[in-house]
C-alpha positions as CSV (number, residue, x, y, z in Angstrom):
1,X,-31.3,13.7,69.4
2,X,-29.3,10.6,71.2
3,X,-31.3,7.8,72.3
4,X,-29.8,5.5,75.1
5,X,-31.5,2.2,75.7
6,X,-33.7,1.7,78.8
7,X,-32.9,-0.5,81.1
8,X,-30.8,-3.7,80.4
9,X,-33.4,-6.5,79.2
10,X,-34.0,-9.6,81.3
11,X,-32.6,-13.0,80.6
12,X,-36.1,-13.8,78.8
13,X,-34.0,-12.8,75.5
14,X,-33.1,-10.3,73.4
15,X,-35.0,-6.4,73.3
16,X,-34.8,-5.3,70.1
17,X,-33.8,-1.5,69.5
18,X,-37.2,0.7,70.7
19,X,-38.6,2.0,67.3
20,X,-37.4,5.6,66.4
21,X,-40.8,7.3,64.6
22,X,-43.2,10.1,64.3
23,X,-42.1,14.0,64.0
24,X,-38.5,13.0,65.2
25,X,-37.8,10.5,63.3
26,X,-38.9,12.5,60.3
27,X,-36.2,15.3,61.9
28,X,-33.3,12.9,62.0
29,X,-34.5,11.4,58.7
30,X,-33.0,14.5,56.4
31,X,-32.9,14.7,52.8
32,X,-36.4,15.1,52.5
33,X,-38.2,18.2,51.7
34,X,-41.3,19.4,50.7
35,X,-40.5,22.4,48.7
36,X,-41.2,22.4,45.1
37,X,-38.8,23.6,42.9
38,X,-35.3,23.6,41.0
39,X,-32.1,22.2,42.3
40,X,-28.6,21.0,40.8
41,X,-26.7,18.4,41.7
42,X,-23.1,18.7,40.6
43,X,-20.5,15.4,40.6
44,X,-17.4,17.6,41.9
45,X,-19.3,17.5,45.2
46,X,-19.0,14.0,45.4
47,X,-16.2,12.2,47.2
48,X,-13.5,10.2,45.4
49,X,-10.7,8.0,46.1
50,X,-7.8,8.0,43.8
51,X,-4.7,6.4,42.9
52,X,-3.2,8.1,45.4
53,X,-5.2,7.3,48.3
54,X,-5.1,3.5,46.9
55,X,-1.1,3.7,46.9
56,X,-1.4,4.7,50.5
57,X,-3.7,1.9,51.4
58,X,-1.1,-0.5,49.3
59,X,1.6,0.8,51.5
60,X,-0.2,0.4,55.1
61,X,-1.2,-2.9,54.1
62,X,2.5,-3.6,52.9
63,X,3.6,-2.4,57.2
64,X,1.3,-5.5,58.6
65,X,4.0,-7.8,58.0
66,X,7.0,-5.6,59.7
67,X,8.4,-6.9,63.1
68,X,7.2,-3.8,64.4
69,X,3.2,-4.5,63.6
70,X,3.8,-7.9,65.2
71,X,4.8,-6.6,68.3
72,X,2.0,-4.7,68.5
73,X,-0.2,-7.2,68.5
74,X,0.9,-9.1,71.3
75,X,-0.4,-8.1,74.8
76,X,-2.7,-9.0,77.7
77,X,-4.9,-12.5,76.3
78,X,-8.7,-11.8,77.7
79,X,-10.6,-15.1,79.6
80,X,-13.6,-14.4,78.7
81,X,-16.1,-11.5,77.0
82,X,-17.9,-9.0,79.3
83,X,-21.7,-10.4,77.5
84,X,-22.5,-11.8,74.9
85,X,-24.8,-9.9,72.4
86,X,-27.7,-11.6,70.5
87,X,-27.7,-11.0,66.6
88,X,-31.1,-8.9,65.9
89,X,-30.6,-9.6,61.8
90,X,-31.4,-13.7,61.2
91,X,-29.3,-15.7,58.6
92,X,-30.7,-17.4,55.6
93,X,-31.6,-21.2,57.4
94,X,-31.7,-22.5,53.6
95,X,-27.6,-21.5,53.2
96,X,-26.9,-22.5,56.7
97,X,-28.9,-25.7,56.0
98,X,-26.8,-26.9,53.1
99,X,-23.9,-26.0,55.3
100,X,-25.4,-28.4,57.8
101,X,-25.6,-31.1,55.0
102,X,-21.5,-30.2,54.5
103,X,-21.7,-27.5,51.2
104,X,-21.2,-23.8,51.5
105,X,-22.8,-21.7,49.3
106,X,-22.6,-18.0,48.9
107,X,-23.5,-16.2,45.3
108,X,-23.8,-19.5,43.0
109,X,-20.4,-20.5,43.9
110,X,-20.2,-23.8,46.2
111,X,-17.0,-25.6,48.4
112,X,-17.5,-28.7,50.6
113,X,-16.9,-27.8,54.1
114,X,-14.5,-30.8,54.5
115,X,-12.4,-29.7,51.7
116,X,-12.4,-26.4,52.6
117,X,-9.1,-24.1,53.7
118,X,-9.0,-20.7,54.2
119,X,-6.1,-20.6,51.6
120,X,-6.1,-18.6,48.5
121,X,-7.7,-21.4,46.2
122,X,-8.7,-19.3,43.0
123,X,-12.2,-18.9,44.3
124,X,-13.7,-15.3,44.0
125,X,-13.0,-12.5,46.2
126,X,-16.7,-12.3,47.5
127,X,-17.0,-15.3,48.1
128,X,-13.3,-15.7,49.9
129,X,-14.4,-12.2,51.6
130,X,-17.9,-14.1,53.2
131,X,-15.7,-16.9,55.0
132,X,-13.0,-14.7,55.9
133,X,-15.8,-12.3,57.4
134,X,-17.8,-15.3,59.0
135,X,-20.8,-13.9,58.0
136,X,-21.7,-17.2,57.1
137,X,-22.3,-17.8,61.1
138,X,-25.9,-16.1,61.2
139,X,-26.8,-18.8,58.1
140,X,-26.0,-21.9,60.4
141,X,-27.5,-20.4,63.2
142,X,-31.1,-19.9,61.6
143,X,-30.2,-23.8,60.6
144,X,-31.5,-25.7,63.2
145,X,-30.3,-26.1,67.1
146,X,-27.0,-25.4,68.2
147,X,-26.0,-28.8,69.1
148,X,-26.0,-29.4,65.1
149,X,-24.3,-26.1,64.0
150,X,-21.7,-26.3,66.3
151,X,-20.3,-28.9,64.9
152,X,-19.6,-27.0,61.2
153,X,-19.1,-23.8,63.0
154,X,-16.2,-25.1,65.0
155,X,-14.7,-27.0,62.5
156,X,-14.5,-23.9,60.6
157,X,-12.8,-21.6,63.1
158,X,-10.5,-24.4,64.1
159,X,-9.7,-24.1,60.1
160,X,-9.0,-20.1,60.2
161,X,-6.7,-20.2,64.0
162,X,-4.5,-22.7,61.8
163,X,-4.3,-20.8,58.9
164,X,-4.7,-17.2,59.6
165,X,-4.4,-17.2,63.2
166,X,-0.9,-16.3,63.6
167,X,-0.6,-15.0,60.0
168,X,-1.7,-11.3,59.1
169,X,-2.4,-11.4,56.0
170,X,-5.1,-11.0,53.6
171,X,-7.6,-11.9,55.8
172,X,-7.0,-9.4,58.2
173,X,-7.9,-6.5,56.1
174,X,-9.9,-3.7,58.9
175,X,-13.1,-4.4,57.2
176,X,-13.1,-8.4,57.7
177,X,-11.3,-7.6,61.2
178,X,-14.5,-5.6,62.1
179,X,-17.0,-7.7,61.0
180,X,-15.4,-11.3,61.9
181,X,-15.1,-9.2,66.0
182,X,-19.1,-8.5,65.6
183,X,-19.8,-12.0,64.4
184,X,-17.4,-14.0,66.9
185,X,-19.5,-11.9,69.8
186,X,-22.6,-12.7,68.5
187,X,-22.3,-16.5,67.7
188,X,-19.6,-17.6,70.5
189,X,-21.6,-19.9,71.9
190,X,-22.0,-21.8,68.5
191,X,-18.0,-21.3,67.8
192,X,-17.4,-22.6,71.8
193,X,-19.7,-25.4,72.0
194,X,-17.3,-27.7,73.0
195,X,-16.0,-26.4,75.9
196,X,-12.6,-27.0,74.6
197,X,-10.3,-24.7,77.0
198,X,-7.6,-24.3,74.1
199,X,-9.5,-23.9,71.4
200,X,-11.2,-21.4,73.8
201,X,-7.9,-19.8,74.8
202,X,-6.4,-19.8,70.7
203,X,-10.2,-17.8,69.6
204,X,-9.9,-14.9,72.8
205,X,-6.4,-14.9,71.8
206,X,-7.6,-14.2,68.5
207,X,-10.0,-11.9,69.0
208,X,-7.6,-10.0,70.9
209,X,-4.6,-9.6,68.6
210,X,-7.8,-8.4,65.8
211,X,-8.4,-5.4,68.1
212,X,-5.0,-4.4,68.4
213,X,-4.6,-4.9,64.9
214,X,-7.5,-2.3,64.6
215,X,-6.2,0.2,67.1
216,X,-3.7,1.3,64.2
217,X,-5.6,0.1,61.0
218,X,-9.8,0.8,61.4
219,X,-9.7,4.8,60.4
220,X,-7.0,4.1,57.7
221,X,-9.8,1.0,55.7
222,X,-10.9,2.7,52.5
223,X,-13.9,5.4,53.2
224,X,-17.1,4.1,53.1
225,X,-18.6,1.0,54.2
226,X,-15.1,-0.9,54.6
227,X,-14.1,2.0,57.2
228,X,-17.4,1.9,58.6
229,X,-16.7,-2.1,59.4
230,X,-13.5,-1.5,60.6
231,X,-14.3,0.8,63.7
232,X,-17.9,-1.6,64.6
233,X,-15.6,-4.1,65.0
234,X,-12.8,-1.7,67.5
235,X,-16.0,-0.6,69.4
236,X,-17.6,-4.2,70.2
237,X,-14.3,-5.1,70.9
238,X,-14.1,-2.4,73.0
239,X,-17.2,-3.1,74.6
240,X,-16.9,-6.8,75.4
241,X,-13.5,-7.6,75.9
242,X,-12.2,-6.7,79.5
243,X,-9.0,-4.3,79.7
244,X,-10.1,-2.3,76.4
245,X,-13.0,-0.2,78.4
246,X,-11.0,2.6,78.1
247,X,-10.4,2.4,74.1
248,X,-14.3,2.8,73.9
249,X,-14.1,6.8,73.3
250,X,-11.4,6.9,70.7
251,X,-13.4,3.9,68.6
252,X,-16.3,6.0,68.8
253,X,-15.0,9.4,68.0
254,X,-13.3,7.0,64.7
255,X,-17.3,5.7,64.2
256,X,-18.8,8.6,63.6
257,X,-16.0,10.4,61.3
258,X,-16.3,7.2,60.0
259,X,-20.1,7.3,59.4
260,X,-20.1,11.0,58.3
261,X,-17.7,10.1,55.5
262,X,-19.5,7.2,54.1
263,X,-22.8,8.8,54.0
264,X,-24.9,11.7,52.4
265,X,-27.0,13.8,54.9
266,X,-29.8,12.6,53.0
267,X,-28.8,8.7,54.6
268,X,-27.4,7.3,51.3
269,X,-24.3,6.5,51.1
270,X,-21.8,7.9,48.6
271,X,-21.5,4.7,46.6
272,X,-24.8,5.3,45.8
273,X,-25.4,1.2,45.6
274,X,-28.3,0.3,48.0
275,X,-26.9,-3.3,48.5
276,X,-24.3,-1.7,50.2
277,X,-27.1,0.6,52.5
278,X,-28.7,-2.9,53.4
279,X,-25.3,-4.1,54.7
280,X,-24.7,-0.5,56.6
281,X,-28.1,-1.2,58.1
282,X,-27.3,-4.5,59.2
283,X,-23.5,-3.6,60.6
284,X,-25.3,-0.8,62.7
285,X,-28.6,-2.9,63.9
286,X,-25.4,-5.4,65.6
287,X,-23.5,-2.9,66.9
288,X,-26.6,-1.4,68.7
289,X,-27.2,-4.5,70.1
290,X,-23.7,-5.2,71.3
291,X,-24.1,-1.6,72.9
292,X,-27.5,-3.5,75.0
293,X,-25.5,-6.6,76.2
294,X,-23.1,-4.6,77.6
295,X,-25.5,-2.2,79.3
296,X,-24.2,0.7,77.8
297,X,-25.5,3.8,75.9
298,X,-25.5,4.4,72.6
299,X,-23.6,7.6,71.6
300,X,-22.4,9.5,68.6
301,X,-23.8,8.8,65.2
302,X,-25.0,5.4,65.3
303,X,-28.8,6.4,65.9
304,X,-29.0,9.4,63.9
305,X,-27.9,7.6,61.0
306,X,-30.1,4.6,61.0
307,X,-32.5,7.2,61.7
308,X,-31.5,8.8,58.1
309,X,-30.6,5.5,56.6
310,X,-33.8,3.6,57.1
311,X,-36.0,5.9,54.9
312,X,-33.0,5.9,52.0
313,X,-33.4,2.4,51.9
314,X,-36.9,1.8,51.9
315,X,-36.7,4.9,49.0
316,X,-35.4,2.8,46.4
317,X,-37.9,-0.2,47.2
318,X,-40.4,-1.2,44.8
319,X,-44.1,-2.1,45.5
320,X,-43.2,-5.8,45.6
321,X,-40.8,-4.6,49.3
322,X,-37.8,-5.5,47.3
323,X,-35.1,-3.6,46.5
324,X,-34.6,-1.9,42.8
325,X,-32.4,-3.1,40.6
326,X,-28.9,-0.1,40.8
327,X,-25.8,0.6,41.1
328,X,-24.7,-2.9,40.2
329,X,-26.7,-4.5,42.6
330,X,-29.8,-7.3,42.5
331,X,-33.2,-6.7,43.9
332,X,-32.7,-8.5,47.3
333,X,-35.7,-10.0,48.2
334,X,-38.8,-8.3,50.5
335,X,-38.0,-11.1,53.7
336,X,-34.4,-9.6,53.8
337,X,-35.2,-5.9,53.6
338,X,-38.0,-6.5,56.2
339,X,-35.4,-8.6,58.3
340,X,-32.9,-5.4,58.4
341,X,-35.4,-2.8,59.1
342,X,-37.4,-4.4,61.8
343,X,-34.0,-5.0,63.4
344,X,-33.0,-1.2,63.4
345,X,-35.7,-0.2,65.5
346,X,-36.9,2.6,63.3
347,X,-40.3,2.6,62.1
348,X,-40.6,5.7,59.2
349,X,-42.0,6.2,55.6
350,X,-39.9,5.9,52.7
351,X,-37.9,9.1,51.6
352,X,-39.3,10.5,48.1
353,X,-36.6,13.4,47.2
354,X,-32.8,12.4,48.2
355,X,-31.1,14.5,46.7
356,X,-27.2,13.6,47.5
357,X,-28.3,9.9,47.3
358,X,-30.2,10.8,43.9
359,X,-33.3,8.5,43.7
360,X,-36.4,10.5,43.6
361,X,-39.4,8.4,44.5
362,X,-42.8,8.6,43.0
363,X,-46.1,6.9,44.2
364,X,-49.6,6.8,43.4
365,X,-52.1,3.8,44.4
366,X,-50.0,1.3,43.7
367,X,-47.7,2.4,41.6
368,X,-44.4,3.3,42.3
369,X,-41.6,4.9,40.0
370,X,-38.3,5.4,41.2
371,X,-35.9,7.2,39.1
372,X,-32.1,8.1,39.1
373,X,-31.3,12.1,39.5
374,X,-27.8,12.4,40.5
375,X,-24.4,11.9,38.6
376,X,-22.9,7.9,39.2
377,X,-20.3,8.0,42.2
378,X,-17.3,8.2,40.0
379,X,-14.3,6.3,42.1
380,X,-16.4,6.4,45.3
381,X,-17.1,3.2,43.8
382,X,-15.4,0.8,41.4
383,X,-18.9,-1.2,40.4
384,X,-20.7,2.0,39.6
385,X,-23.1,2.2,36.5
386,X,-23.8,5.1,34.1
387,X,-27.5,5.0,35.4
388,X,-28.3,8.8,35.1
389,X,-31.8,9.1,34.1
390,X,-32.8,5.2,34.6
391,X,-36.0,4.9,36.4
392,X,-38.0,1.7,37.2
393,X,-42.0,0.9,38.3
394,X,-44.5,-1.0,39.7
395,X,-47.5,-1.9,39.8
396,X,-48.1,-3.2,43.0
397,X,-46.1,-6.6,43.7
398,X,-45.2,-6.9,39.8
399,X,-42.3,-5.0,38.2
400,X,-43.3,-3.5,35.0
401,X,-40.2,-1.3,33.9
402,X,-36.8,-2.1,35.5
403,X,-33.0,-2.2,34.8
404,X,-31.3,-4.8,34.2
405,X,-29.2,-5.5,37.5
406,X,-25.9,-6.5,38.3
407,X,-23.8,-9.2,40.3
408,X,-23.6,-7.6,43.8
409,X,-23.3,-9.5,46.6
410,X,-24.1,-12.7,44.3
411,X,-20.6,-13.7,42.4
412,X,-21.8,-16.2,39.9
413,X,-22.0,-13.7,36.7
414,X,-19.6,-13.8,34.4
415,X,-17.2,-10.9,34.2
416,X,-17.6,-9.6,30.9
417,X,-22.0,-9.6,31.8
418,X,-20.8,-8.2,35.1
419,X,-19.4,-5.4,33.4
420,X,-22.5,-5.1,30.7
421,X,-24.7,-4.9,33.3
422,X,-23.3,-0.9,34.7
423,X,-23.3,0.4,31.0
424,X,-26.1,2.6,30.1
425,X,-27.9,0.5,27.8
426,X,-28.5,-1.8,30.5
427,X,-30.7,0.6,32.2
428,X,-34.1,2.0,31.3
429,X,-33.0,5.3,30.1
430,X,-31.2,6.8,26.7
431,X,-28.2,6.5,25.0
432,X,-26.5,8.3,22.3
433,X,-24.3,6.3,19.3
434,X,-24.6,3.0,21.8
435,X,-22.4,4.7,24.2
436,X,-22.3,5.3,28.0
437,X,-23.7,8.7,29.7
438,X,-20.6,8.2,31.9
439,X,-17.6,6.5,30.5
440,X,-16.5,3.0,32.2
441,X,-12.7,2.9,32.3
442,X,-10.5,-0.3,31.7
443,X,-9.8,-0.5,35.2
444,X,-14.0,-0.7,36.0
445,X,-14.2,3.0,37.6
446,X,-15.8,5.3,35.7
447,X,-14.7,8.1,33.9
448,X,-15.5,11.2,32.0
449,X,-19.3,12.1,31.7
450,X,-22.1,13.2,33.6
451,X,-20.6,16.3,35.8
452,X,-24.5,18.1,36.7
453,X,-28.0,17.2,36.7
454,X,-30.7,19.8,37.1
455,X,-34.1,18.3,38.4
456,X,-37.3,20.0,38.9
457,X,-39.5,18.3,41.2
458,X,-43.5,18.7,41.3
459,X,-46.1,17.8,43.7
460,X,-50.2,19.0,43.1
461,X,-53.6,17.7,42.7
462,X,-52.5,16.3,39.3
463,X,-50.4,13.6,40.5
464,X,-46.6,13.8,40.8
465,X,-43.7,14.8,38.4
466,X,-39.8,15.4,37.7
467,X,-38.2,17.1,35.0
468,X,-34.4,16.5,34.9
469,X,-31.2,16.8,32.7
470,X,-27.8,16.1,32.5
471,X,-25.1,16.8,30.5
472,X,-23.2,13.3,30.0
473,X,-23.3,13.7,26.2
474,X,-22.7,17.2,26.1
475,X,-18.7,17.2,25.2
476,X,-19.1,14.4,23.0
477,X,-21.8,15.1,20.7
478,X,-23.2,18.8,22.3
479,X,-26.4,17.4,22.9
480,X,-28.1,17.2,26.7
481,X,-30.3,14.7,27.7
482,X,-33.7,15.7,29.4
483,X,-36.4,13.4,31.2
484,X,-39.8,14.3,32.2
485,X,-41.8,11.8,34.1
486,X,-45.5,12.5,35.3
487,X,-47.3,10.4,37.3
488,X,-51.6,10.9,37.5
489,X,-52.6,11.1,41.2
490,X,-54.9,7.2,40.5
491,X,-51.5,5.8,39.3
492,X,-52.8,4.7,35.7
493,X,-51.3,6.8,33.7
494,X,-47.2,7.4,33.5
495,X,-46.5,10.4,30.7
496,X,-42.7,10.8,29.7
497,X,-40.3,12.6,27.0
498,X,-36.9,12.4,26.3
499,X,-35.2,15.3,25.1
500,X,-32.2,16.0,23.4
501,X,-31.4,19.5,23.7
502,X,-28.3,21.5,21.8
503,X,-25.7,22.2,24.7
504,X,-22.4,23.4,25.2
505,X,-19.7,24.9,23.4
506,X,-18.5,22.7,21.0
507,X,-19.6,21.8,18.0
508,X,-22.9,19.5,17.6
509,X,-23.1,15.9,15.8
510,X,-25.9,13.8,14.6
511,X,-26.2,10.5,16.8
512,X,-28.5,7.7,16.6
513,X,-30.6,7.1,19.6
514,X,-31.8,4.7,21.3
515,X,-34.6,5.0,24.4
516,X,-34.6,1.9,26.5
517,X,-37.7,0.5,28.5
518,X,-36.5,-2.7,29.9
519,X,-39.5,-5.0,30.9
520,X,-40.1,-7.1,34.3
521,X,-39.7,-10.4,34.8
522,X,-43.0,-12.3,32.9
523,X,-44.1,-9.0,31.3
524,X,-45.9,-10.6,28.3
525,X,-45.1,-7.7,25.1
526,X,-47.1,-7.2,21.7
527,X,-46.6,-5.0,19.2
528,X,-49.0,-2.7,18.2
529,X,-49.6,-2.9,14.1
530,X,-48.8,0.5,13.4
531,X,-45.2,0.5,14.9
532,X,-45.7,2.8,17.1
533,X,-46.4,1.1,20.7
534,X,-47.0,-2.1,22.6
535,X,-49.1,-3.9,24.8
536,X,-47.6,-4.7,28.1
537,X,-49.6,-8.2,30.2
538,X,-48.6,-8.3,33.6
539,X,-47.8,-11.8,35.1
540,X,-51.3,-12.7,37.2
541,X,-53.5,-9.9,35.3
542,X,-53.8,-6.5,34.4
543,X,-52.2,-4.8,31.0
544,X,-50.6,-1.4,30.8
545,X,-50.0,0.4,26.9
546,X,-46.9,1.7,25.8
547,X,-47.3,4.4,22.8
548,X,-44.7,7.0,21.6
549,X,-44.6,9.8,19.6
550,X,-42.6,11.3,17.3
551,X,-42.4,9.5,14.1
552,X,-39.4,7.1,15.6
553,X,-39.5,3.7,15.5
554,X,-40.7,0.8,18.4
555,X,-39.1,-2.3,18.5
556,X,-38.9,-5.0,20.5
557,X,-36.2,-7.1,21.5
558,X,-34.1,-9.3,24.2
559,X,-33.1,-8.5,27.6
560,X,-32.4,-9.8,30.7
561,X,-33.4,-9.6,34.4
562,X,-30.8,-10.4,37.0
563,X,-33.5,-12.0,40.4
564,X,-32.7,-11.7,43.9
565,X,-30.4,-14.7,43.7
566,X,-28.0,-13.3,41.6
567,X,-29.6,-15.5,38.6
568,X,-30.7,-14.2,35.3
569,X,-33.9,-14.3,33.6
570,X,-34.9,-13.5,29.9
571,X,-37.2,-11.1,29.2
572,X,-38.1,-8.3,27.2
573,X,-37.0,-4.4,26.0
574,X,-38.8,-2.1,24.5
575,X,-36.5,0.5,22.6
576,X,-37.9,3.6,20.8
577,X,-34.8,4.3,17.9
578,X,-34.0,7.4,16.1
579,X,-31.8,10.1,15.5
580,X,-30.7,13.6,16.8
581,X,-29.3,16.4,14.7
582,X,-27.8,19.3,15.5
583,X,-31.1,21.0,16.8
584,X,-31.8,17.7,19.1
585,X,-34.9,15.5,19.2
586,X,-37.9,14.4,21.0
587,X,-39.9,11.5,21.9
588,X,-42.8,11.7,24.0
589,X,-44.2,8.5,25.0
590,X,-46.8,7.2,27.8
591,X,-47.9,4.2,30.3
592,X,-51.5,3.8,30.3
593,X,-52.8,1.1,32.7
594,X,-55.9,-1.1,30.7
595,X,-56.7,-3.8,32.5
């Protein structure tokens, strides 16, 4: 199916994209099945990018300062844009209001906008990649009226045509290239406010020389999202600026190998991090709507995979509309989520079994349990976690079980939490000897460990459940790990085991473990008197019971929740302790609502 808008909108504003929903949006969705049943999930099917692939990139970045690059960049300077596109995805007006009051903040770091140069100044790369990529522009536009946020915004450009302008460099890797093009189009009116005709000239000019710097660099950006970037940016520019009308098939036939590469046919994509699904979301809700100001249908892949990407997202939601807590990401907040969605015109139900993306999704009432089935994405991406296993839950708006988190997009954690955050034990799963599932190299990608997991997925009368395995401790130790979750069809009762099972070839050792069950923020725990459980108060009311079985011992002890903001919060772990010998172990254990 290919959907091409109707007829161009009036000047009354922007149309958003018409909804996609109903039987063919459940078509395009993919991924989703209803068939009960086995499956295996293997990590040699997963895409990678290696050290050679990064020496390549090295070297292609290494060409932008040749004579012959620069050449290439010079040509025809446009005098104006063909429309201008409105930005369907609002800023945060609190960031652009501090920017109005002269700070910019992005991920707890903070620079003074009269102080400010684009220059490398020891500030992080996220935060140097958010000015570079002006995606701070949709902030100062949610601010307050444009004659106020012209005044920063201008400043700011005037800034980066001085420093980077006339300098490739950094700043003009394809992925910033693409997204500064989509933001530029969007906010022009904002960055133009002054009617300056040479400040107009030096930003076409500009704009220009980025789209001929993406004719040879957008389907050579790293795959995944930062390709993805790359050729948005070559099509708007293809679409708005005059003289490049003819470039438009080539940057879309680059789009959608582009878009195919980055994601699973189940809509995830192969990083596996949903942050990084919100901000594929978002790049493709703008480019749609640069496709409506210039009047033109929307071909290719754009559609289908918002159409798949929209129920991956809202998959790996919790009850409170916020996202879960993987992949070293933070649960960004419910307003943001809804923001993105509503802005990609499709209107579908969560997807329960992705099986390339890997979250499975249970709900009942008002509970909702999503869990981690697939092997981590390896070098696909270097902030990956050894999460196999992890799940998290609900009970309506309050988070009762969840992981810990990580950094991404915030920057203010320090590294060495940064990197606690992906191990195992950060997640609300096992581990064997305190060590990862999946092994977390020097260099931050991950390593040796979990190659296959084996899930059986249920659906009756009963409720929901999934029984899964995988084999991340196999060569160490010889052991496998298997988790059965079972959800009652009323929601108030969660029954679990963890399993270690003899596997493998190689010889078998006794390892202490440890079985995680991180709490949610203001989760109130008590320990029961005979050792063997707790009682869990929700924040606002209600109480759920945590017992296990098995003769091991129930403890409780620190942990920490990193919030939407990137900020963390103390709270509390329960961890069930034992050991496995040679013939395994295991610990059945249970959530029973009771209050």
């Amino acid at each position: 199916m290919r959907w091409s808008p109707a007829p161009p909108p009036s000047a009354a504003g922007h149309r958003p994209m018409p909804p996609i929903s109903g039987p063919c949006a459940a078509e395009m969705g993919g991924g989703q099945t209803d068939k009960d049943g086995p499956d295996t999930i293997r990590a040699g099917n997963r895409p990678r990018e290696g050290l050679a692939a990064r020496f390549v990139h090295s070297l292609h970045r290494a060409s932008w300062r040749t004579p012959f690059h620069a050449l290439r960049l010079r040509g025809h300077q446009p005098l104006k844009l063909r429309a201008i596109p409105a930005d369907p995805v609002p800023g945060d007006a609190a960031a652009g209001q501090a920017m109005l009051s002269g700070t910019i903040r992005h991920g707890g770091e903070e620079a003074t906008i009269a102080g400010f140069t684009f220059a490398i100044d020891g500030r992080s790369p996220a935060f140097a990649d958010h000015m570079q990529s002006f995606a701070w522009l949709p902030d100062l536009a949610a601010a307050g009226p444009r004659s106020k946020a012209a005044t920063p915004a201008e400043l700011l450009l005037r800034r980066w045509l001085a420093h980077e302008g006339g300098n490739v460099g950094p700043g003009w890797r394809p992925e910033l290239c693409g997204q500064r093009i989509l933001h530029w189009a969007a906010h022009a009116p904002l960055l133009l406010a002054s009617g300056d005709p040479v400040h107009r000239s030096a930003m076409l000019n500009a704009l220009a020389r980025m789209a001929r710097h993406l004719d040879g660099t957008a389907d050579k950006a790293p795959a995944g999202l930062p390709r993805v970037a790359a050729c948005a940016g070559l099509v708007t520019a293809a679409l708005l600026i005059p003289g490049r009308e003819p470039r438009l098939a080539r940057g879309m036939a680059a789009l959608d190998r582009a878009l195919v590469a980055a994601c699973w046919p189940d809509g995830g994509l192969i990083g596996r991090a949903p942050v990084d699904l919100v901000a594929l979301v978002t790049l493709l809700a703008r480019l749609g709507a640069v496709f409506e100001a210039a009047d033109k249908p929307v071909t290719g892949e754009l559609v289908p995979t918002l159409a798949r990407a929209v129920p991956a997202l809202l998959g790996v939601t919790m009850g409170d509309g916020a996202l879960g807590s993987w992949q070293g990401g933070c649960p960004l907040p419910a307003e943001r989520i809804a923001a993105v969605i509503e802005a990609s015109g499709i209107r579908t139900r969560p997807l329960r079994r992705a099986r390339e993306w890997g979250y499975q999704r249970l709900v009942a009432g008002p509970v909702v349990v999503v869990a981690d089935c697939a092997p981590p994405p390896a070098a696909a991406s270097a902030t990956g976690s050894a999460s196999t296993l992890a799940f998290e839950m609900s009970d309506g708006p309050r988070r009762l079980i969840v992981n810990c988190g990580g950094g991404r997009p915030v920057t203010m954690l320090d590294g060495g939490l940064a990197e606690a955050l992906r191990t195992t034990a950060a997640h609300s799963t096992v581990t064997l000897d305190d060590t990862n599932s999946t092994a977390i190299l020097p260099d931050g990608t991950l390593g040796r460990g979990v190659g296959e997991v084996e899930l059986d997925r249920r659906e009756d009368e009963g409720g929901s459940s999934l029984e899964a395995s995988h084999d991340g401790y196999v060569r160490r130790y010889g052991l496998a790990h298997r988790r059965r979750l079972a959800l009652s069809a009323d929601g108030k009762a969660l029954v679990g085991a963890d399993i270690m099972t003899p596997a493998g070839r190689g010889p078998r050792h006794a390892a202490g473990f440890a079985v995680r069950f991180h709490l949610g923020p203001g989760v109130e725990a008590s320990a029961t008197a005979d050792g063997q459980g707790a009682l869990l108060r929700l924040p606002g009311g209600g109480a759920w019971q945590f017992r296990a079985k098995g003769g091991a011992a129930v403890t409780l002890d620190a942990s920490l929740w990193v919030n939407g903001e990137g900020r963390t919060r103390p709270t509390t772990q329960i961890v069930v302790t034992g050991e496995a010998g040679a013939s395994g172990a295991t610990i059945d254990w249970s959530l029973r609502r009771v209050g």
